[in-house]
N, C-alpha and C positions, 0 to 999 in steps of 0.2 A: 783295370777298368778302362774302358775305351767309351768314352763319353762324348754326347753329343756338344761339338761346340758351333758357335755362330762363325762364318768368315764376314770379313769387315772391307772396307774402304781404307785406305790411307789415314785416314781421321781415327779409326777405332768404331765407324758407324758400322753395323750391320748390314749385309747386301741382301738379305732376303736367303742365303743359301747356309747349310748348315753339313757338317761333315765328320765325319769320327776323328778323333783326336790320332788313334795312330797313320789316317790318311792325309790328315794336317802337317804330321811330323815328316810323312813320305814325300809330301809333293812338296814342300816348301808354300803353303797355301797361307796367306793373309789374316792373324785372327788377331784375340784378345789375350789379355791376361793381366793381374791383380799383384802388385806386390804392395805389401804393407812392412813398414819401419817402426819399429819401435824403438824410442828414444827415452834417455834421461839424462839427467844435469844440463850442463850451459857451456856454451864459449867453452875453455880448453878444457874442461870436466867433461865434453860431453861423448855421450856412449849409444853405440846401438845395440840392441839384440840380434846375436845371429843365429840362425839354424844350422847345423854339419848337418847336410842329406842322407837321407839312408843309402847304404852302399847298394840296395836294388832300383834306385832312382834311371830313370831311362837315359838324363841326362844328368852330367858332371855328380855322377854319385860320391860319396865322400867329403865333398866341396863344402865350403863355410860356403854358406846366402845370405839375401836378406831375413830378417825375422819370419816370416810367412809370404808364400805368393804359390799362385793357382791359373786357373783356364778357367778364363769367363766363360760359365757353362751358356748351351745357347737358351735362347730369352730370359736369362739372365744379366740383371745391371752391374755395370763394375762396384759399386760401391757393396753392395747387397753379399755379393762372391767375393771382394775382398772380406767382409765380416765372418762369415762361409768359412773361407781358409783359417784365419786366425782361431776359430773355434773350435773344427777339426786339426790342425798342423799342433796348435799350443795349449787348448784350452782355455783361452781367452775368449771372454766377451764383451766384443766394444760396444759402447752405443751408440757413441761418434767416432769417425776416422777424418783428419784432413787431409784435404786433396791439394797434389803437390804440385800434378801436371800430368801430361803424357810422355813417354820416349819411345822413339822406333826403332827395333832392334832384330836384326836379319844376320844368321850368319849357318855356318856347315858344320858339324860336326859331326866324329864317328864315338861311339859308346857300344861296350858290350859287341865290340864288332860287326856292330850295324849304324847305316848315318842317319843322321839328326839333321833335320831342317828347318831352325827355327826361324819362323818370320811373323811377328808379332807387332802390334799397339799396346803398351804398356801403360796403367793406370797406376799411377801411385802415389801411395796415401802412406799418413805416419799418423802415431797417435804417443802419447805422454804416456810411459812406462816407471816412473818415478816409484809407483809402489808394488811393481812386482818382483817377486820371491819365486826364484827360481824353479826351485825346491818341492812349489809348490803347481808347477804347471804341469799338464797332462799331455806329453807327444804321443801325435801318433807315430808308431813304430814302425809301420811299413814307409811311412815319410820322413821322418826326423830320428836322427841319430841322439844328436846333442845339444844344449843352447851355451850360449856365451854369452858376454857384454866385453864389448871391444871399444876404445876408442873412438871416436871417427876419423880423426887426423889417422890414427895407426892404421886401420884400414882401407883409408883412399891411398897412403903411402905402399902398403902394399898391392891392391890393385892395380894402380900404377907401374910397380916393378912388373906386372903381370906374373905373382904368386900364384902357380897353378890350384892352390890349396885353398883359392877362394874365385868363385866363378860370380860374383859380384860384378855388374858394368859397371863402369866411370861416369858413365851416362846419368844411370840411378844416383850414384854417389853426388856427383857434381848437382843435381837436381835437389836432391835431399840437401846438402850445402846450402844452397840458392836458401831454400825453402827455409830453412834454421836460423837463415844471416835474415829473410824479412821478419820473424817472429821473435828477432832480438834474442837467439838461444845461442848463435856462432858469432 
């Protein structure tokens, strides 16, 4: 699907111009995007949810991720398209998500022997996953392979080594951290 998304400012505003997603990915163009964290337990108990990508993903297919995250479609709100994702990616339905912050994330890669040029405004939000059941969530197939619950110590430790097996930023992670350590859960 080659969806229309918004290009943005440095901030994550919107500039008024809007462009297909795999002309996004060609040029290296300015946009948005949603990740959402799901968490559960506290301090050294605590766990996120991840998603392993379906292996036909355009980027880092195979990869552990965060729990859910998407392209802020255009005149669509991040908040709005992070619930979006979570619903189609997991089958969840939030009512509320908290908002952790933004990060800015630019970089080249090649996939499926063509390159990738992601340059993005990152939205991200987390929300309390304490009573979900695996078992019981709905992937979508052509996006999500797998889910997990991992640590978090274990997976910024890997991150960190730069485990190709997981295409999670530091950025996100250290942010989600931050976010945890003010709500008294790290």
């Amino acid at each position: 699907m080659d969806e229309m998304i918004d290009l943005t400012d440095e901030f994550g505003n919107p500039i008024g111009r809007s462009e297909k997603r795999s002309v996004i990915h060609a040029r290296g163009l300015l946009h948005r995007t949603a990740h959402i964290w799901i968490v559960r337990g506290s301090r050294e108990n605590l766990e996120v949810l991840l998603q392993k990508r379906a292996m036909n993903k355009d980027s880092y297919p195979g990869c552990y991720d965060t729990s859910s995250a998407g392209h802020i479609l255009a005149g669509d709100e991040p908040e709005g398209s992070a619930k979006r994702e979570l619903k189609e990616e997991l089958g969840i339905e939030a009512e509320k998500l908290q908002y952790a912050g933004n990060i800015r994330l630019h970089y080249t890669e090649t996939f499926h022997g063509k390159q990738f040029d992601d340059n993005e405004v990152v939205f991200v939000y987390w929300a309390d996953g304490s009573g979900i059941d695996l078992q019981k969530l709905t992937l979508q197939e052509e996006e999500v392979e797998s889910v997990c619950w991992m640590p978090l110590a274990k997976l910024k430790e890997e991150t960190e080594k730069g485990n190709p097996e997981y295409c999670v930023t530091i950025e996100s992670i250290r942010l989600l951290c931050d976010t945890m350590r003010a709500c008294n859960r790290l």
